[in-house]
OpenMM code with the backbone's topology and positions (N, CA, C; nanometers):
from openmm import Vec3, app, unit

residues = "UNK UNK UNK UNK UNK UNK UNK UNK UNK UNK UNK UNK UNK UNK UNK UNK UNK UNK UNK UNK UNK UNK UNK UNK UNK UNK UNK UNK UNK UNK UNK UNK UNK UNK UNK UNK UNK UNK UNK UNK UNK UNK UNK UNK UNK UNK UNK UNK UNK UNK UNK UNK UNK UNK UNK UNK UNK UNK UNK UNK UNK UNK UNK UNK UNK UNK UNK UNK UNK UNK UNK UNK UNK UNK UNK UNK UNK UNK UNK UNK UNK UNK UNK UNK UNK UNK UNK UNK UNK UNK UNK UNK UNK UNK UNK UNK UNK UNK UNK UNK UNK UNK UNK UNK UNK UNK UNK UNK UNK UNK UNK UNK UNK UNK UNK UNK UNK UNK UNK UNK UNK UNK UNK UNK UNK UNK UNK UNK UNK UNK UNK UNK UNK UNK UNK UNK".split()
positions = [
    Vec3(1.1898, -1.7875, -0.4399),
    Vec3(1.0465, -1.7882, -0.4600),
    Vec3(1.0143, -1.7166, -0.5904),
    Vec3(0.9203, -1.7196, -0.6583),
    Vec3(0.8488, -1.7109, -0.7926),
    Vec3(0.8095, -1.5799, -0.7470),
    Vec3(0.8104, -1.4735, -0.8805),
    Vec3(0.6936, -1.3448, -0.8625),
    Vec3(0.5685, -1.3963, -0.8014),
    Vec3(0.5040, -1.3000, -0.7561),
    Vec3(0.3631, -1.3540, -0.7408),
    Vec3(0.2812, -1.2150, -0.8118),
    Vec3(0.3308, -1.1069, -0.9095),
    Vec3(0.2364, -1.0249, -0.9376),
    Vec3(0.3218, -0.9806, -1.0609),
    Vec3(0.2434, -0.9238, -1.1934),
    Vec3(0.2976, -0.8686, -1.3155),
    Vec3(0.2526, -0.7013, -1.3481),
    Vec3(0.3089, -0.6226, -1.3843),
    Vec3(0.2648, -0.5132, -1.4099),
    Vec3(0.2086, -0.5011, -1.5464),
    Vec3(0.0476, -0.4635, -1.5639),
    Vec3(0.0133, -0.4770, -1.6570),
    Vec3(0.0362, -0.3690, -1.7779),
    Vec3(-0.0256, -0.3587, -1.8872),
    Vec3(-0.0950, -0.2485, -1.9806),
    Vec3(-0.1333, -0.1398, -1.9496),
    Vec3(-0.2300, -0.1282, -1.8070),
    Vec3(-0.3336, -0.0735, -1.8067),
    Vec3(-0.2515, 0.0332, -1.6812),
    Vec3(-0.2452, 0.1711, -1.7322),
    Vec3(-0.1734, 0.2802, -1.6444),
    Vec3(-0.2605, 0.3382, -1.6088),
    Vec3(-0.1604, 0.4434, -1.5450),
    Vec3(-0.2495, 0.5622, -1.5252),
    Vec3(-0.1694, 0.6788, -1.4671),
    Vec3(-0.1940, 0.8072, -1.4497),
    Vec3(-0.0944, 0.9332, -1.4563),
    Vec3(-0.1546, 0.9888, -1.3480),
    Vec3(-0.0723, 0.9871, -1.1980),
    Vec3(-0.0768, 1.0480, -1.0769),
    Vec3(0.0560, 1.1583, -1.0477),
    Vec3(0.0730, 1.3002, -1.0656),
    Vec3(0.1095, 1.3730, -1.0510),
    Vec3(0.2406, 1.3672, -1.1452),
    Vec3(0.2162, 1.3542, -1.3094),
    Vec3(0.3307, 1.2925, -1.4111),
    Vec3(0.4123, 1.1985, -1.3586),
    Vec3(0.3531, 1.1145, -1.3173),
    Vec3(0.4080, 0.9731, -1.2519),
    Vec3(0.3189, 0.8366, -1.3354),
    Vec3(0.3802, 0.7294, -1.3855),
    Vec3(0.2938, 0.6370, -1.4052),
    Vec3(0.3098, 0.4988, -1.3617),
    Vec3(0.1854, 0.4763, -1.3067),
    Vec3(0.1385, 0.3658, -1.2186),
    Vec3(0.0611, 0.3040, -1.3134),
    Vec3(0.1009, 0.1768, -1.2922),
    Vec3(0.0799, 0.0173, -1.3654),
    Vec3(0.0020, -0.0510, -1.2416),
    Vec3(-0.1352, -0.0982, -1.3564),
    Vec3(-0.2120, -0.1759, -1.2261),
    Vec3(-0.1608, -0.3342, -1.2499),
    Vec3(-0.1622, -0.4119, -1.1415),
    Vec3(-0.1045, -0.5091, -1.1374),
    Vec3(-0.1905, -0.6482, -1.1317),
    Vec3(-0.1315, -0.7691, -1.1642),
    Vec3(-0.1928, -0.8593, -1.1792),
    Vec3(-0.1115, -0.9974, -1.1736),
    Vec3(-0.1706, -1.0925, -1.0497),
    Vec3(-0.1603, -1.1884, -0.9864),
    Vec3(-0.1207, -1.2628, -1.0624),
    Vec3(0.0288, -1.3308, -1.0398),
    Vec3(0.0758, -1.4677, -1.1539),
    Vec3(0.0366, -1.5784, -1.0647),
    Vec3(0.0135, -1.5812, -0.9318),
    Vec3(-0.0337, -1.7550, -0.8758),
    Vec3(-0.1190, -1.7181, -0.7435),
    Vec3(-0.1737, -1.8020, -0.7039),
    Vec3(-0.2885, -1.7975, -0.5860),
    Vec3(-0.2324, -1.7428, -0.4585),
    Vec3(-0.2631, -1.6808, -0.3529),
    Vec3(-0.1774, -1.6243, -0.2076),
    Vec3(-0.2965, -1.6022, -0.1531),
    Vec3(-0.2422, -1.6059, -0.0265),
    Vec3(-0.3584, -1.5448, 0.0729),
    Vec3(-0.4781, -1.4622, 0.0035),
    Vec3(-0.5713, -1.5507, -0.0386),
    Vec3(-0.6974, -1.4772, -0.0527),
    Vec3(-0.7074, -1.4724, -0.2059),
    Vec3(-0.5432, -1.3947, -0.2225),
    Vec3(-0.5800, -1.3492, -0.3742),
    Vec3(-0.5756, -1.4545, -0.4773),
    Vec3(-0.6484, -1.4565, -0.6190),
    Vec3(-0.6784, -1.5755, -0.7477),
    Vec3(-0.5616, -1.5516, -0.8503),
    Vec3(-0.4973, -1.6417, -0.8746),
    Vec3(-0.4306, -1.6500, -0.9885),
    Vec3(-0.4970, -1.5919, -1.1080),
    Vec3(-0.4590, -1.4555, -1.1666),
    Vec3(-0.5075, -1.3743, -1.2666),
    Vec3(-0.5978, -1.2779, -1.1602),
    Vec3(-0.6002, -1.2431, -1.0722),
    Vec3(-0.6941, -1.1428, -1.0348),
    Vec3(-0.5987, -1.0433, -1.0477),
    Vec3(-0.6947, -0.9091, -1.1020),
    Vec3(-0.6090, -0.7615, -1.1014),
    Vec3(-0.6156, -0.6897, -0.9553),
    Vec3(-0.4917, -0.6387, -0.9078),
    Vec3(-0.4880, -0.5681, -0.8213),
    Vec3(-0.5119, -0.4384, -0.8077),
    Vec3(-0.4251, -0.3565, -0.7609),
    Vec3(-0.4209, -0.1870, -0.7755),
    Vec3(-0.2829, -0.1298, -0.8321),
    Vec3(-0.2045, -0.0018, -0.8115),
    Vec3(-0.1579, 0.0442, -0.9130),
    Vec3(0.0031, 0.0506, -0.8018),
    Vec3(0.0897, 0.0366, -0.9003),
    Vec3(0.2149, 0.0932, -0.8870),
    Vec3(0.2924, 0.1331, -0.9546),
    Vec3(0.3855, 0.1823, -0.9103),
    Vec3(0.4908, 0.2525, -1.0157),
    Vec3(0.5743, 0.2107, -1.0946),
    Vec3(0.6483, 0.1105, -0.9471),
    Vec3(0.7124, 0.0035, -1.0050),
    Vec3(0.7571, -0.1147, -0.9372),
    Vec3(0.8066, -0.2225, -0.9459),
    Vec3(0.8352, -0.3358, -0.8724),
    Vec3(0.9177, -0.3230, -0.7145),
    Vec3(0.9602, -0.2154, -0.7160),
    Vec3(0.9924, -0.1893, -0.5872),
    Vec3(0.8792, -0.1291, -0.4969),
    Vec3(0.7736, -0.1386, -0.4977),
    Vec3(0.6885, -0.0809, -0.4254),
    Vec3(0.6240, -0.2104, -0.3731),
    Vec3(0.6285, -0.2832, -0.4113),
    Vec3(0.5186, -0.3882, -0.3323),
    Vec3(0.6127, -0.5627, -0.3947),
    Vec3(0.6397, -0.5932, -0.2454),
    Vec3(0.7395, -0.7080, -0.2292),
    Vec3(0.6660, -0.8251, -0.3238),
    Vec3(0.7380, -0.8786, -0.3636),
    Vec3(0.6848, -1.0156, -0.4445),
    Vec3(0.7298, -1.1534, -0.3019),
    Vec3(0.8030, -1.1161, -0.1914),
    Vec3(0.7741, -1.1863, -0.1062),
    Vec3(0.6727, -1.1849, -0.0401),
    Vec3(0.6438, -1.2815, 0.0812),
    Vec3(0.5256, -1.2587, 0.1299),
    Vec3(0.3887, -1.2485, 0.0681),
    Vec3(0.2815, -1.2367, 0.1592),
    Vec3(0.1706, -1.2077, 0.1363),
    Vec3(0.1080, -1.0484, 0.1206),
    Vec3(0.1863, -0.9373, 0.1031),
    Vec3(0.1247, -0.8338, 0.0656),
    Vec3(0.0778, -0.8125, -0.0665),
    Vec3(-0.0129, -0.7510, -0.0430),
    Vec3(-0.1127, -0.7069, -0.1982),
    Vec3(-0.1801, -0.5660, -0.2212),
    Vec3(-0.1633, -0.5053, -0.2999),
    Vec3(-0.2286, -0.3938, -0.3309),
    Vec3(-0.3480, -0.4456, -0.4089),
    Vec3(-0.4683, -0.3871, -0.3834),
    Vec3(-0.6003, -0.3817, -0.4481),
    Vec3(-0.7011, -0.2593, -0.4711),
    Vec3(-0.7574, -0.3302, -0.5760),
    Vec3(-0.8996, -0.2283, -0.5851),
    Vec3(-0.8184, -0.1150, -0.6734),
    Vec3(-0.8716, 0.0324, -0.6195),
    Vec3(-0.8030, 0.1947, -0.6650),
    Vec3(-0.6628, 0.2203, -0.6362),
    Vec3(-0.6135, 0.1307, -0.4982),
    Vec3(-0.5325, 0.1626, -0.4212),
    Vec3(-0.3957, 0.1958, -0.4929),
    Vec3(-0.3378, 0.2872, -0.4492),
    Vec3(-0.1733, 0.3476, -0.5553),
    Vec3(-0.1163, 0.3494, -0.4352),
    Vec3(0.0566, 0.3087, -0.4756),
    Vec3(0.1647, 0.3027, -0.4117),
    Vec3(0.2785, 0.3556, -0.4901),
    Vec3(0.3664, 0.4560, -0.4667),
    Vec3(0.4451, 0.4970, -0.5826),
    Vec3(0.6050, 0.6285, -0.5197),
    Vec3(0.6095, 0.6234, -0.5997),
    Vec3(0.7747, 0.6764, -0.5546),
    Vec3(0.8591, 0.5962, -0.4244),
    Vec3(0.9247, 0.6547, -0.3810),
    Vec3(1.0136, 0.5184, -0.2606),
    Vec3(0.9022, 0.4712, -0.1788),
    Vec3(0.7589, 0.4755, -0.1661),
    Vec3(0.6981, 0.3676, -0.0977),
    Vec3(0.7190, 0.2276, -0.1389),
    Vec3(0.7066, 0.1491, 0.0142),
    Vec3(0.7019, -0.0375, -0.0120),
    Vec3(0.5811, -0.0592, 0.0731),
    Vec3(0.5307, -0.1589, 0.0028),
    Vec3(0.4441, -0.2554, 0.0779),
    Vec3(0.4504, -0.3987, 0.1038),
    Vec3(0.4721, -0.4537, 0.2309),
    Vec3(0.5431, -0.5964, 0.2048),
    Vec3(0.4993, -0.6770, 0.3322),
    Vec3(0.5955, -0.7510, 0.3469),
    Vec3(0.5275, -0.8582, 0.4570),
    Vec3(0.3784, -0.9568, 0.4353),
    Vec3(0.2769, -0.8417, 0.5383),
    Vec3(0.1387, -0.9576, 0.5036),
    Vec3(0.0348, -0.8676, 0.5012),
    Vec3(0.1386, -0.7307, 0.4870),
    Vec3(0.0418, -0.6255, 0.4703),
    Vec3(-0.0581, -0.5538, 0.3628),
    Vec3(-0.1834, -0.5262, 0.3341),
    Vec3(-0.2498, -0.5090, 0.3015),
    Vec3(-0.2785, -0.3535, 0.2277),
    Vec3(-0.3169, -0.2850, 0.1225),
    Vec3(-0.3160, -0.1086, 0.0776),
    Vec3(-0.4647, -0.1890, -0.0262),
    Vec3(-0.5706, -0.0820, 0.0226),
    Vec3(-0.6614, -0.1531, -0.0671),
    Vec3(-0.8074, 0.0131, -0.0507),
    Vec3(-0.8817, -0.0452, -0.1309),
    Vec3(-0.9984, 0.0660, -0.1693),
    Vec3(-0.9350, 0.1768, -0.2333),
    Vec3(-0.9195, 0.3137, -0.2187),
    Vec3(-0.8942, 0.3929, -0.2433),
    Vec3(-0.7709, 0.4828, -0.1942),
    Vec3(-0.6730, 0.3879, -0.1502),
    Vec3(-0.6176, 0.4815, -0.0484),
    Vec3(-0.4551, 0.4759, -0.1240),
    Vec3(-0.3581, 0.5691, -0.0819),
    Vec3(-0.2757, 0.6040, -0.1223),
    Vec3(-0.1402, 0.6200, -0.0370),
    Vec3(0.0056, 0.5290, -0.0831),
    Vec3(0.0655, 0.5471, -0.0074),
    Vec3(0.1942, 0.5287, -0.0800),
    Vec3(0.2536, 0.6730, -0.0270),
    Vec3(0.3812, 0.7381, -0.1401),
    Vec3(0.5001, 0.7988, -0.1013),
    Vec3(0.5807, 0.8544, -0.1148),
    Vec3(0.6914, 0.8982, -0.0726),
    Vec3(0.8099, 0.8206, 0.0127),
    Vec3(0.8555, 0.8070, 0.1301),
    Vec3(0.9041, 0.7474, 0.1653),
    Vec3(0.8721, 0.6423, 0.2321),
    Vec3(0.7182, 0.6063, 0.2286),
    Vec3(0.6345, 0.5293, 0.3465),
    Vec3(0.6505, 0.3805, 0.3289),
    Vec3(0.6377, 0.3226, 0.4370),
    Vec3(0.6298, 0.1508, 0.4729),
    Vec3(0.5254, 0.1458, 0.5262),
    Vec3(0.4586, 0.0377, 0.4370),
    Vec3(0.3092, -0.0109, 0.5273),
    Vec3(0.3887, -0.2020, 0.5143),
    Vec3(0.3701, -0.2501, 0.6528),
    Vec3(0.4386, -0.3468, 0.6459),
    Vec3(0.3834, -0.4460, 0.7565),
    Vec3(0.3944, -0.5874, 0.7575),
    Vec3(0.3475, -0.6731, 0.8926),
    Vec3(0.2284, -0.6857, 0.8563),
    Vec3(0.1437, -0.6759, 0.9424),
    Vec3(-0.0098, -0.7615, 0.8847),
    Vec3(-0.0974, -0.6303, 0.8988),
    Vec3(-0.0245, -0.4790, 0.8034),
    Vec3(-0.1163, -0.3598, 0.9105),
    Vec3(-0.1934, -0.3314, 0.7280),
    Vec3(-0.2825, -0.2717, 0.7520),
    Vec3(-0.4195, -0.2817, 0.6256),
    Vec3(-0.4028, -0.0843, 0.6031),
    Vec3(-0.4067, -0.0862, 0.5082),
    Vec3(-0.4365, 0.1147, 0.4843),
    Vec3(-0.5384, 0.0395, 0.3450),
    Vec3(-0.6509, 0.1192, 0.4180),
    Vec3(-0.7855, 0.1713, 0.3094),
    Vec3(-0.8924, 0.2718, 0.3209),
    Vec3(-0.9842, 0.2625, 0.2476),
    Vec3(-1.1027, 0.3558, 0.2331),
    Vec3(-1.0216, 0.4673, 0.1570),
    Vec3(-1.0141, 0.5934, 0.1792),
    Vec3(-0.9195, 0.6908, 0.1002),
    Vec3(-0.7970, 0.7453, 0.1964),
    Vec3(-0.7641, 0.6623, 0.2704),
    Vec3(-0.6598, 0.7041, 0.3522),
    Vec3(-0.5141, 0.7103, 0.3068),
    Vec3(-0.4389, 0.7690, 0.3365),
    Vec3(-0.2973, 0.8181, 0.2787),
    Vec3(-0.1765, 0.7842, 0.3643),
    Vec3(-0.1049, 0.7475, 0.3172),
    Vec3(0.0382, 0.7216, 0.4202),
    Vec3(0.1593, 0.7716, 0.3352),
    Vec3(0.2212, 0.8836, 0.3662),
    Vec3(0.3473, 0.9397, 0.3369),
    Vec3(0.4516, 1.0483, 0.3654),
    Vec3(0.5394, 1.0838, 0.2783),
    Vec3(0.6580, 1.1316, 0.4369),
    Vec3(0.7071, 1.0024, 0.4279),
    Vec3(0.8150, 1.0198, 0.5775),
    Vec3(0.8579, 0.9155, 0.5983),
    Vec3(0.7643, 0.8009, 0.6840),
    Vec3(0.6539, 0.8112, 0.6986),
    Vec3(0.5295, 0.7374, 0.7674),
    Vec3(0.5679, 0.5824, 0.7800),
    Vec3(0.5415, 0.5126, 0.8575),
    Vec3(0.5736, 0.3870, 0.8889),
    Vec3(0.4190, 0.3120, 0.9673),
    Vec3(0.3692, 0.2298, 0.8854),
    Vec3(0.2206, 0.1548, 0.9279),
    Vec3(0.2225, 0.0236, 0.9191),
    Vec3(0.2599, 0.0034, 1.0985),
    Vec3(0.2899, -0.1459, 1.0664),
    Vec3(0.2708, -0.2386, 1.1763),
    Vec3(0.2927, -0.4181, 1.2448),
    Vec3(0.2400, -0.4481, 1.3288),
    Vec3(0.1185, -0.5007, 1.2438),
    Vec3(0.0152, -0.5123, 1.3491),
    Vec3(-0.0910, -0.4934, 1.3269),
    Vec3(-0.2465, -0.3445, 1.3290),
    Vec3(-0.1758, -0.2488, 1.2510),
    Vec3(-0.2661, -0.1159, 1.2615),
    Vec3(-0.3348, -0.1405, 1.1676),
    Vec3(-0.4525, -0.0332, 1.1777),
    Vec3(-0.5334, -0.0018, 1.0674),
    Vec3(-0.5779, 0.1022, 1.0273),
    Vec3(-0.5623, 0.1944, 0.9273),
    Vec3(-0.5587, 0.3000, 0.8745),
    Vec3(-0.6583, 0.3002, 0.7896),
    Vec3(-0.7576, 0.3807, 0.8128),
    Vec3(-0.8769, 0.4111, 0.7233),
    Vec3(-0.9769, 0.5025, 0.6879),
    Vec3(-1.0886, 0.4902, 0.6429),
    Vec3(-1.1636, 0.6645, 0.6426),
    Vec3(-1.0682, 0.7309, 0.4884),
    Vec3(-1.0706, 0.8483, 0.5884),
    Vec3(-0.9769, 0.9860, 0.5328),
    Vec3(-0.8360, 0.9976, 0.6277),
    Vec3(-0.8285, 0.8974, 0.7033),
    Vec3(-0.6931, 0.9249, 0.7960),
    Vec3(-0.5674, 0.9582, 0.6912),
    Vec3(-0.4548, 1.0479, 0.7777),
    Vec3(-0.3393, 1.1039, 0.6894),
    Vec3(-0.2408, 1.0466, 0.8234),
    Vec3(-0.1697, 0.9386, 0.7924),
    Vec3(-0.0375, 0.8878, 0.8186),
    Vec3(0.0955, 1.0033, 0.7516),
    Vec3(0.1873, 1.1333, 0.7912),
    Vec3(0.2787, 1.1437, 0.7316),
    Vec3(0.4030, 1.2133, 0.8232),
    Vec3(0.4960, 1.2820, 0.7622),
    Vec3(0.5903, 1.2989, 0.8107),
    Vec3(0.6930, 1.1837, 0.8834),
    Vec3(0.7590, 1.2086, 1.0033),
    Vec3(0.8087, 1.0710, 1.0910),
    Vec3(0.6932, 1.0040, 1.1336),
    Vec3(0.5930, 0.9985, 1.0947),
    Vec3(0.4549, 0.9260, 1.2358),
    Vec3(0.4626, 0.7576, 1.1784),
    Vec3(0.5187, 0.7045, 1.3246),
    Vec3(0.4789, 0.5615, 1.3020),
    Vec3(0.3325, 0.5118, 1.3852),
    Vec3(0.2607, 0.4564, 1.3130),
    Vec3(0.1836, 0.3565, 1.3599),
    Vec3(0.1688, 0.2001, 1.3595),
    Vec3(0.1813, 0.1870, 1.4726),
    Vec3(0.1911, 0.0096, 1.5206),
    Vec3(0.1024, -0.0520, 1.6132),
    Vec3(0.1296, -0.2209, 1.6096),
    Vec3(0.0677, -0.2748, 1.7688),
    Vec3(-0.0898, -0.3304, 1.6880),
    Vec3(-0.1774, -0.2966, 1.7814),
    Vec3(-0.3107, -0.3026, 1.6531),
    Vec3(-0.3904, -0.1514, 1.7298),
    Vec3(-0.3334, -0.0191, 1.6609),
    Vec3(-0.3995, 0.0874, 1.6575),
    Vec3(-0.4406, 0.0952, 1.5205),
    Vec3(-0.5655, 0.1651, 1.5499),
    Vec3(-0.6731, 0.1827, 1.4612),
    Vec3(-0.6972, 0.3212, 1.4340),
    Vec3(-0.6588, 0.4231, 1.3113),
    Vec3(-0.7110, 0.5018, 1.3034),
    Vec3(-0.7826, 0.5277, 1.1697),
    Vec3(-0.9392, 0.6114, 1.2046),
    Vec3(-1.0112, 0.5934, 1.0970),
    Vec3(-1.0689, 0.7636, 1.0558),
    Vec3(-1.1550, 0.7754, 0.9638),
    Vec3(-1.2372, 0.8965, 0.9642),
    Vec3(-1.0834, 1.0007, 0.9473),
    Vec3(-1.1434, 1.1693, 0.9944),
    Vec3(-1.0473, 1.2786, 0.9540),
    Vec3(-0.9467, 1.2679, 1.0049),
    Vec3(-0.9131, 1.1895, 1.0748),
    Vec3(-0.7299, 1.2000, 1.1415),
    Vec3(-0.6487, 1.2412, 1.0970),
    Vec3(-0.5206, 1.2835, 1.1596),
    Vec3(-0.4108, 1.3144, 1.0455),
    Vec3(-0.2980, 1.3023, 1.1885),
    Vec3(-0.1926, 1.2106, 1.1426),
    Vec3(-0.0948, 1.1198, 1.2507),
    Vec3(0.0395, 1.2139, 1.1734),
    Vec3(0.0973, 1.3178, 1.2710),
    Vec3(0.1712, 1.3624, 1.1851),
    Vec3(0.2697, 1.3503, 1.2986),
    Vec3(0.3952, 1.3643, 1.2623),
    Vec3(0.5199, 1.3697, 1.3693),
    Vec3(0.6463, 1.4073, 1.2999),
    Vec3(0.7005, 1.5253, 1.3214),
    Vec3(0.8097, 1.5956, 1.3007),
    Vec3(0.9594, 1.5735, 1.3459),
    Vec3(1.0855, 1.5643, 1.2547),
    Vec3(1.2088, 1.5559, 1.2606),
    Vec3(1.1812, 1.3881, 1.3276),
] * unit.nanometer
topology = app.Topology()
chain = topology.addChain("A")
for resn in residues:
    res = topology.addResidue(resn, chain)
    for name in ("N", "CA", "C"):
        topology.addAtom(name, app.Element.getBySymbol(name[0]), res)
C-alpha cells in the first residue's frame, strides 16, 4: 500500500523534540487529499496503514504509535511508550503516556490522563479531570 501522509516544513519544538505537522498524500476515511493534519516526530508514530490520523493541535512523539482506525485529534497529546489503536479516538486536551494502551473502541477526552501500565478498551469513555493510572 502507498503512504497516505508526508511530513511537512512546518515544525515545532515540544520539550527539545521536533514534531513535523503532517499532510495527506490521498483521500481515507474522511480525510482530503492535501489536508494538513497534526504533529509528529516521526514516521513511526502514526501507521501509514490503515485508517488512523492525527489532526488539528494533536502531537504524537517519542515511541508513541497511532494506527489501525484510530483517531488523536484537538489538542491532545500522546507520547512515550503509548498505543492508541483500533477505532479508539484521544481528544480535547487529553494525554496518553507511560506505557498507556487506548484501544478497542474507547474514548479519551476533556483533560483525561491515560498513563503508566493503564489500558483502556471495549467502548469506555473517559472524559473531563480523570487520570487512568496503573502501576508495574
Amino acid at each position: 500500500m502507498s503512504e497516505k501522509y508526508e511530513l511537512t516544513d512546518d515544525s515545532i519544538k515540544v520539550f527539545r523534540r521536533k514534531l513535523f505537522r503532517i499532510r495527506s498524500l490521498r483521500a481515507f476515511a474522511g480525510v482530503r487529499k492535501g489536508e494538513l493534519g497534526g504533529y509528529v516526530e516521526n514516521e513511526n508514530n502514526l501507521a501509514h496503514e490503515g485508517n488512523a490520523w492525527v489532526s488539528g493541535n494533536a502531537k504524537v512523539y517519542e515511541n508513541a504509535e497511532v494506527f489501525g482506525d484510530a483517531k488523536v485529534f484537538g489538542n491532545a497529546w500522546v507520547f512515550g511508550n503509548a498505543w492508541v489503536f483500533g477505532n479508539a479516538w484521544v481528544s480535547g486536551n487529553a494525554k496518553v503516556f507511560g506505557d498507556a494502551k487506548v484501544f478497542g473502541n474507547a474514548k479519551v477526552f476533556g483533560n483525561a490522563k491515560v498513563f503508566g501500565n493503564a489500558w483502556v478498551s471495549g467502548r469506555a469513555t473517559f472524559e473531563g479531570e480523570m487520570r487512568i493510572f496503573r502501576s508495574g
